[in-house]
C-alpha positions in Angstrom: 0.0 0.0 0.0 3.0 2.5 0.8 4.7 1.9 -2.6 1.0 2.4 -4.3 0.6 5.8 -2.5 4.7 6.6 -3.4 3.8 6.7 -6.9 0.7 8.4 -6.9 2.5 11.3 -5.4 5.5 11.2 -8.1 3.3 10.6 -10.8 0.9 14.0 -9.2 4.4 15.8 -8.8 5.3 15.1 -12.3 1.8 16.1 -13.8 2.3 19.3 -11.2 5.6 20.1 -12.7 4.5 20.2 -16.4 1.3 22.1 -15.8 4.3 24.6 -13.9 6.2 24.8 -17.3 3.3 25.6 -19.5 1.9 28.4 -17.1 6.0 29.7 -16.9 5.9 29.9 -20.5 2.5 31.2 -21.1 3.7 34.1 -18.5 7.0 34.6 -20.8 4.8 34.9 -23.8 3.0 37.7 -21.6 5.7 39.2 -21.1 7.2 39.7 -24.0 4.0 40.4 -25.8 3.4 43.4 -23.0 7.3 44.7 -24.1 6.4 44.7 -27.7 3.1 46.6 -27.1 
C-alpha cells in the first residue's frame, strides 16, 4: 500500500511540474507580448 501511495505522489508531482512549465511559458509569452506593445 505505501509503494502504491509513493507513486501516486510522483506521478501528481510530475503532472504538477509540467502544468508549472506551460503556465511559466504562457507568463513569458505575456511578457514579451506586454514589451512589444
Amino acid at each position: 500500500m505505501g509503494h502504491s501511495t509513493t507513486n501516486f505522489k510522483v506521478i501528481r508531482y510530475i503532472s504538477f511540474s509540467r502544468v508549472g512549465e506551460q503556465e511559466q511559458r504562457l507568463f513569458n509569452l505575456r511578457q514579451t507580448l506586454y514589451i512589444t506593445d
